[in-house]
C-alpha positions in Angstrom: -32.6 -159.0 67.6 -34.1 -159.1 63.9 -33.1 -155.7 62.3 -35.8 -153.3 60.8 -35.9 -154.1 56.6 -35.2 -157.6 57.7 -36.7 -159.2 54.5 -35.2 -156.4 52.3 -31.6 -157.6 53.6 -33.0 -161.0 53.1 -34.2 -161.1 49.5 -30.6 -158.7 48.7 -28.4 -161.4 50.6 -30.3 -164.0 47.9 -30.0 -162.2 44.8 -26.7 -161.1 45.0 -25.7 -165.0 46.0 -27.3 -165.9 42.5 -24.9 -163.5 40.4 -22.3 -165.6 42.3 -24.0 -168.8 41.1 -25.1 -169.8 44.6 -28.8 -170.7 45.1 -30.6 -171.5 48.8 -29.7 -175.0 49.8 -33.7 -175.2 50.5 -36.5 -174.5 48.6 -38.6 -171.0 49.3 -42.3 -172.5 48.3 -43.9 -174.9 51.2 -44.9 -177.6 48.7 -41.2 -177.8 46.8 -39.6 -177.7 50.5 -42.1 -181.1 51.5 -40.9 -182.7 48.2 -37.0 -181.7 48.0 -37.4 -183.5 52.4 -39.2 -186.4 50.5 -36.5 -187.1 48.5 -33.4 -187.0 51.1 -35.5 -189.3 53.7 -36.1 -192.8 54.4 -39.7 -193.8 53.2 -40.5 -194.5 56.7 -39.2 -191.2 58.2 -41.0 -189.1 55.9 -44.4 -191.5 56.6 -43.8 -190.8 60.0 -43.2 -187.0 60.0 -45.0 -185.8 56.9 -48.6 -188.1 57.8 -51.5 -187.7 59.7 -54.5 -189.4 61.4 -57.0 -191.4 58.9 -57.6 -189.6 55.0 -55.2 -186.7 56.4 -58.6 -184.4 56.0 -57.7 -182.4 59.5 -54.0 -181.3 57.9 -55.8 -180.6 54.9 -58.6 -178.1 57.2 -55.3 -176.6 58.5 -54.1 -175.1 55.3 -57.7 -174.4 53.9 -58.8 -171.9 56.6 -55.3 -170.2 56.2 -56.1 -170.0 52.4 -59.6 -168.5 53.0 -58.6 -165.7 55.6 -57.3 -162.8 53.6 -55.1 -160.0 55.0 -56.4 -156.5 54.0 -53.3 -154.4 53.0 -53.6 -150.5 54.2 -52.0 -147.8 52.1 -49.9 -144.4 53.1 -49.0 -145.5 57.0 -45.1 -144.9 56.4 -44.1 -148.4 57.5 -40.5 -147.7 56.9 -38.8 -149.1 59.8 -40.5 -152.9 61.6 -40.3 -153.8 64.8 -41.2 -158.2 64.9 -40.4 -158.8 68.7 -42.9 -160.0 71.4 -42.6 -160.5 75.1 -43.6 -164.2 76.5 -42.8 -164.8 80.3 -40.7 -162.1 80.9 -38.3 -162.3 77.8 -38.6 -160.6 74.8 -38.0 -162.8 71.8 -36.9 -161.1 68.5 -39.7 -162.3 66.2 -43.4 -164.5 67.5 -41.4 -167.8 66.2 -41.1 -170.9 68.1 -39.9 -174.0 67.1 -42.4 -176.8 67.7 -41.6 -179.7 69.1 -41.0 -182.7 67.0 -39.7 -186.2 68.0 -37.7 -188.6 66.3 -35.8 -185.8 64.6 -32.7 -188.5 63.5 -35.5 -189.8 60.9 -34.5 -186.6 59.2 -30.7 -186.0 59.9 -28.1 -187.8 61.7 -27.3 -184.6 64.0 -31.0 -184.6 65.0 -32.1 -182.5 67.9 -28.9 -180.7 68.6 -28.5 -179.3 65.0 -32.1 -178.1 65.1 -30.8 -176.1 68.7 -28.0 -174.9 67.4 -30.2 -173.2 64.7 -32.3 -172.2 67.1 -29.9 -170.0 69.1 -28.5 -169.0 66.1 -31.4 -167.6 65.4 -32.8 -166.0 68.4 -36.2 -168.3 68.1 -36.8 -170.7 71.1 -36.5 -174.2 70.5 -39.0 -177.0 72.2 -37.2 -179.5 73.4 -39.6 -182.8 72.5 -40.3 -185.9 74.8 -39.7 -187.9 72.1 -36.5 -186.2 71.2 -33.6 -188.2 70.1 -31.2 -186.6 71.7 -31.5 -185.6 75.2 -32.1 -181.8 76.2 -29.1 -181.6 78.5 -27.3 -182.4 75.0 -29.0 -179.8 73.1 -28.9 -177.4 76.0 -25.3 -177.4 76.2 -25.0 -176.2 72.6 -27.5 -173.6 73.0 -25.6 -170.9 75.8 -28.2 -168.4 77.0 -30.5 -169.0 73.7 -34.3 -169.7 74.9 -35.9 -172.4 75.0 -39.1 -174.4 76.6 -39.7 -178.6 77.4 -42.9 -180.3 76.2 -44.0 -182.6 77.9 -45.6 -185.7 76.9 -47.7 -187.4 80.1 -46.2 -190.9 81.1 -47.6 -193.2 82.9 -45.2 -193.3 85.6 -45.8 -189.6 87.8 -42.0 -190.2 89.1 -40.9 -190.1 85.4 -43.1 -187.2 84.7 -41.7 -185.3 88.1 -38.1 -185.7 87.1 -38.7 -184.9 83.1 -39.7 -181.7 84.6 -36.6 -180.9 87.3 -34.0 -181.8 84.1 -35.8 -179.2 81.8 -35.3 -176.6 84.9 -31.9 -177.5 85.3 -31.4 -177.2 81.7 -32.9 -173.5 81.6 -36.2 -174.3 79.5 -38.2 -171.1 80.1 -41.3 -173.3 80.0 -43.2 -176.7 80.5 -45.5 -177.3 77.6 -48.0 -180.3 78.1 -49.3 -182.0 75.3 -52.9 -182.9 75.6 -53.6 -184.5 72.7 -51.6 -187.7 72.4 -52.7 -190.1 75.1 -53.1 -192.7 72.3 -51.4 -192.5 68.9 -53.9 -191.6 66.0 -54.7 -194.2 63.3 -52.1 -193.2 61.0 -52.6 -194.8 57.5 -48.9 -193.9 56.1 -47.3 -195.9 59.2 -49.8 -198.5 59.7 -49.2 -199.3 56.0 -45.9 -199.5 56.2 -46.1 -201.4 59.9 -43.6 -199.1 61.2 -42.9 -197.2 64.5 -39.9 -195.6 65.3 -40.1 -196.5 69.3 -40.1 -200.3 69.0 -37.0 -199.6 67.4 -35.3 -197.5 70.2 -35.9 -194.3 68.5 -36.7 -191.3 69.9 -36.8 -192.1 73.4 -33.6 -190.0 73.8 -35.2 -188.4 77.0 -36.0 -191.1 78.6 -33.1 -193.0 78.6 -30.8 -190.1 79.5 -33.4 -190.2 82.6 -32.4 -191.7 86.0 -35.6 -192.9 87.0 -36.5 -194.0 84.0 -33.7 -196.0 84.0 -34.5 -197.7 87.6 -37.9 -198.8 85.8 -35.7 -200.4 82.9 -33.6 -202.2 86.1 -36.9 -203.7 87.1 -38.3 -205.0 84.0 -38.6 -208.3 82.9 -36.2 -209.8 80.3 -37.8 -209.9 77.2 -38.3 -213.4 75.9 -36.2 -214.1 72.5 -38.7 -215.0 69.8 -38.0 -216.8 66.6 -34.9 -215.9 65.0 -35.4 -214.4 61.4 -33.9 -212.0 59.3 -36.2 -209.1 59.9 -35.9 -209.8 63.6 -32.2 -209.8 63.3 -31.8 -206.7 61.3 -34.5 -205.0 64.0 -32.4 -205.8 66.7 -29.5 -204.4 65.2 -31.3 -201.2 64.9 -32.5 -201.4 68.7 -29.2 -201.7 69.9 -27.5 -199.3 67.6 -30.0 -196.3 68.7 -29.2 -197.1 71.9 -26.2 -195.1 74.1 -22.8 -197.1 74.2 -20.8 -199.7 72.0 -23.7 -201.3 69.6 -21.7 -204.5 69.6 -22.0 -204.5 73.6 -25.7 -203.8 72.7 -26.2 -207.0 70.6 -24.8 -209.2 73.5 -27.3 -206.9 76.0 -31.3 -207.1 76.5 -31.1 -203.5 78.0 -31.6 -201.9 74.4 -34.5 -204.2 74.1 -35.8 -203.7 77.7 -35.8 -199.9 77.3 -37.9 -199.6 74.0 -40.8 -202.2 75.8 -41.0 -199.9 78.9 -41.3 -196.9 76.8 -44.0 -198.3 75.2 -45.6 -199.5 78.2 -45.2 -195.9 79.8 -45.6 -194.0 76.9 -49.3 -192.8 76.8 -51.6 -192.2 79.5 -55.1 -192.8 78.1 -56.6 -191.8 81.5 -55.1 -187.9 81.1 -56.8 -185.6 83.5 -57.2 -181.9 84.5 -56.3 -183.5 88.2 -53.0 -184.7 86.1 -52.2 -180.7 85.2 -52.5 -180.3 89.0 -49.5 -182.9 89.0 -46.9 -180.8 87.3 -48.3 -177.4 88.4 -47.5 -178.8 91.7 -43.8 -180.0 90.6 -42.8 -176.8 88.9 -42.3 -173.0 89.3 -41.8 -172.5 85.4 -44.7 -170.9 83.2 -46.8 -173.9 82.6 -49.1 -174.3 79.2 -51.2 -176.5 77.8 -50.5 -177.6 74.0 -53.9 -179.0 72.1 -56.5 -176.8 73.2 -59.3 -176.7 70.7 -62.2 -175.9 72.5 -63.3 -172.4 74.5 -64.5 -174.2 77.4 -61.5 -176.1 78.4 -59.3 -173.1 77.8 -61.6 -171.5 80.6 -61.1 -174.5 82.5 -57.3 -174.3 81.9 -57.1 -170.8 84.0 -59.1 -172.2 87.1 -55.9 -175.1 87.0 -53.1 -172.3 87.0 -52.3 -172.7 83.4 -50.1 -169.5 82.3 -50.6 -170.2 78.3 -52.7 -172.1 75.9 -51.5 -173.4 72.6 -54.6 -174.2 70.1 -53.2 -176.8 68.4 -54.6 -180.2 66.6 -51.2 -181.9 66.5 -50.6 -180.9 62.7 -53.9 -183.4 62.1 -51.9 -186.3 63.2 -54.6 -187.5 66.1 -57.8 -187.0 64.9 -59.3 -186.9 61.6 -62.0 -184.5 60.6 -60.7 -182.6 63.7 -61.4 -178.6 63.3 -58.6 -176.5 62.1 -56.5 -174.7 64.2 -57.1 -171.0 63.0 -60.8 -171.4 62.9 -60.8 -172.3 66.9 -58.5 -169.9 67.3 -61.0 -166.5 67.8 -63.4 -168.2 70.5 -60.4 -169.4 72.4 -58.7 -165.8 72.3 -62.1 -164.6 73.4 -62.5 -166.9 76.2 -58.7 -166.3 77.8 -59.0 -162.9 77.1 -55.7 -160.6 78.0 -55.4 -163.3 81.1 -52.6 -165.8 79.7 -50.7 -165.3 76.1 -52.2 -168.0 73.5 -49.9 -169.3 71.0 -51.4 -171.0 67.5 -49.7 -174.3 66.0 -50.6 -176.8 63.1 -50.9 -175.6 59.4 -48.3 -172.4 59.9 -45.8 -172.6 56.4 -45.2 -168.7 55.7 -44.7 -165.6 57.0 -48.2 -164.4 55.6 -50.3 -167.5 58.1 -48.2 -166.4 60.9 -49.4 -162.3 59.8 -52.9 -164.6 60.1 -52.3 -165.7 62.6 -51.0 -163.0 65.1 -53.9 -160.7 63.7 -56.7 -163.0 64.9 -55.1 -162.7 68.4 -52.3 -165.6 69.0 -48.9 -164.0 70.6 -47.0 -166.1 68.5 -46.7 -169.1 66.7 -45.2 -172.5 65.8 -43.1 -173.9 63.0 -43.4 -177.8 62.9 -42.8 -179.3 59.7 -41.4 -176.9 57.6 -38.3 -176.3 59.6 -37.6 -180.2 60.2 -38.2 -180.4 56.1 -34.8 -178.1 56.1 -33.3 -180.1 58.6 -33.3 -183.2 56.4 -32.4 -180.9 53.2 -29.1 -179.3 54.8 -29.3 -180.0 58.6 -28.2 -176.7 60.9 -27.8 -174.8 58.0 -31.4 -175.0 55.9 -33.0 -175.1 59.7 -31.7 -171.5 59.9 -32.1 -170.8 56.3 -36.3 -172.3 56.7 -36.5 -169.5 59.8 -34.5 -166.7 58.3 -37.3 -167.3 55.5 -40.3 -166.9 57.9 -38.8 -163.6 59.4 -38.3 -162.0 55.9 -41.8 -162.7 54.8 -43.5 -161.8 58.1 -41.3 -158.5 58.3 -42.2 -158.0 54.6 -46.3 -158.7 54.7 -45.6 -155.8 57.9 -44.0 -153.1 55.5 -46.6 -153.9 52.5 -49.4 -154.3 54.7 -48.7 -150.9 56.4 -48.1 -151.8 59.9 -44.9 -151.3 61.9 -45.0 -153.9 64.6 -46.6 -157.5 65.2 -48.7 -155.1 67.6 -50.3 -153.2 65.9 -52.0 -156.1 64.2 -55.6 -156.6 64.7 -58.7 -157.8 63.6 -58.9 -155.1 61.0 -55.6 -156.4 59.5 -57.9 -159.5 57.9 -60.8 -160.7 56.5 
């Protein structure tokens, strides 16, 4: 559980590490943490997880709105003592963090998934397991003990994929299935399309699926792929195929499994035809708390409680789908409006402090998602500046409490912002 004065013991614990000579392995400021990331990734990886769809105006939208809402302080309440935790689906969670879920974490450090989840239990604050994940949940699960955590899934093609995707994340004690929406085709990404790069065709990122029996029996009936004219950037791409894949990476090189597996993920991967009939699909297959991640619009969050839904996470995908899309806080209100006290709604895309997540809560979302921010710290310092990028959230949300006069995530309100 965070402790009451959280962010007091926080900002101590830093400046008493200075007299010692010892400063954070990550920077505190948003914009200094996206550039220190910058500079320990590969060009590509940081195109691919720093981007988004077209001129980038929708990630831009994110931060704006979070800029123009202002929190109005009250004076004399006697916040002496905090209390950050909120209850989601029968367990109470120590602060309204969750990790987001972000795929080809290895882009950003070697340890990938599994030093994110180690953080993550470390820390108290649920971890969602990606589709896209580069290592496989039952990996990061076993590093995690009782910790919390929830499974987003993306929709394949294949509904016997999709079915057993969901039995592994109940065996591996996700709390959660949360269905991404908003992804049936990849946006028009400028930075990767420049830079003709995607991390799948390489075998990245597809962790989940082959760790996944069935998917596996789909690789068993694919074609061979065809060997096309041998030249060096087709040599040194098959070498990176058949290294990301499980097993010796010389066997891989002899193999056309490596290369089999990456062409039927990216035959499976999207499924432009994505349906509310489709939510029926893993209602049906699963007794765990079911949400839906990408929900912009009232009307379809109403339409989301006549499917079963038990939560709704307004998200635009951090502005990597559509550009020009609206911003995540500003759709946020009407959404809360329309759900009501019926299922908890969770906000995602543009959250980089403790103060948007204060925002946040007070315009009505139970809690919130940290995307890019904690996989900057992964790249930084791995395990460590993950926990050091959430141990920064706490302190500032428990601080804007105190200074704000308010004593719980509760008590915030409408009244708490302008």
């Amino acid at each position: 559980m965070v402790a009451s004065g959280y962010g007091r013991q926080r900002q101590r614990d830093i400046y008493l590490a200075g007299l010692r000579g010892r400063k954070p392995r990550v920077p505190q400021n948003a914009a200094a943490l996206e550039r220190a990331a910058q500079r320990a990734m590969s060009r590509e990886g940081f195109a691919y997880i720093a981007g988004g769809a077209g001129l980038e105006t929708t990630m831009k939208a994110n931060r704006e709105v979070f800029e123009r809402v202002q929190i109005v302080p009250r004076m004399l309440r006697g916040a002496e003592t905090r209390d950050l935790r909120v209850e989601l689906f029968g367990r109470t969670l120590p602060a309204p963090f969750l990790l987001a879920p972000i795929g080809v974490l290895e882009m950003a450090h070697r340890e990938s998934d599994v030093a994110v989840a180690r953080a993550a239990a470390a820390e108290g604050v649920p971890m969602i397991f990606s589709s896209q994940a580069s290592t496989s949940m039952e990996e990061c699960s076993a590093v995690m003990g009782d910790a919390p955590r929830w499974f987003q899934l993306y929709m394949s093609t294949s509904n016997d994929v999709v079915r057993s995707f969901v039995s592994r994340a109940e065996r591996c004690g996700c709390d959660a299935v949360v269905i991404t929406l908003d992804t049936t085709l990849l946006g028009w990404r400028l930075r990767d399309l420049d830079l003709a790069y995607l991390p799948f065709a390489l075998g990245k990122g597809i962790a989940q699926y082959v760790a996944d029996p069935e998917f596996q029996r789909q690789v068993d009936a694919a074609p061979v792929p065809a060997r096309g004219r041998v030249t060096f950037a087709a040599l040194r791409s098959l070498w990176r195929v058949s290294r990301a894949y499980p097993g010796s990476t010389w066997q891989n090189l002899r193999s056309p499994r490596p290369r089999q597996a990456a062409l039927t993920f990216l035959e499976t991967f999207t499924r432009p035809s994505l349906n509310w009939d489709d939510v029926a699909l893993v209602r049906d297959a699963t007794r765990l708390p079911l949400l839906l991640k990408g929900i912009l619009h009232p009307d379809d969050a109403r339409t989301a409680l006549e499917h079963g839904v038990d939560g709704i996470v307004v998200s635009n995908h951090g502005g990597r789908q559509v550009d020009g899309a609206v911003a995540t806080l500003d759709a946020l209100p009407a959404i809360v409006a329309a759900v009501g006290d019926r299922v908890p709604v969770l906000l995602d895309s543009g959250i980089r402090g403790g103060a948007d997540s204060f925002k946040a809560l007070a315009l009505g979302a139970r809690a919130v998602l940290i995307g890019r921010p904690y996989c900057y710290g992964l790249a930084i310092a791995g395990e460590a500046g993950v926990r050091e990028v959430i141990q920064n959230f706490l302190a500032d949300l428990d601080l804007t409490l105190a200074l704000t006069g308010h004593g719980s995530v509760a008590d915030l309100g409408l009244e708490s912002v302008r």
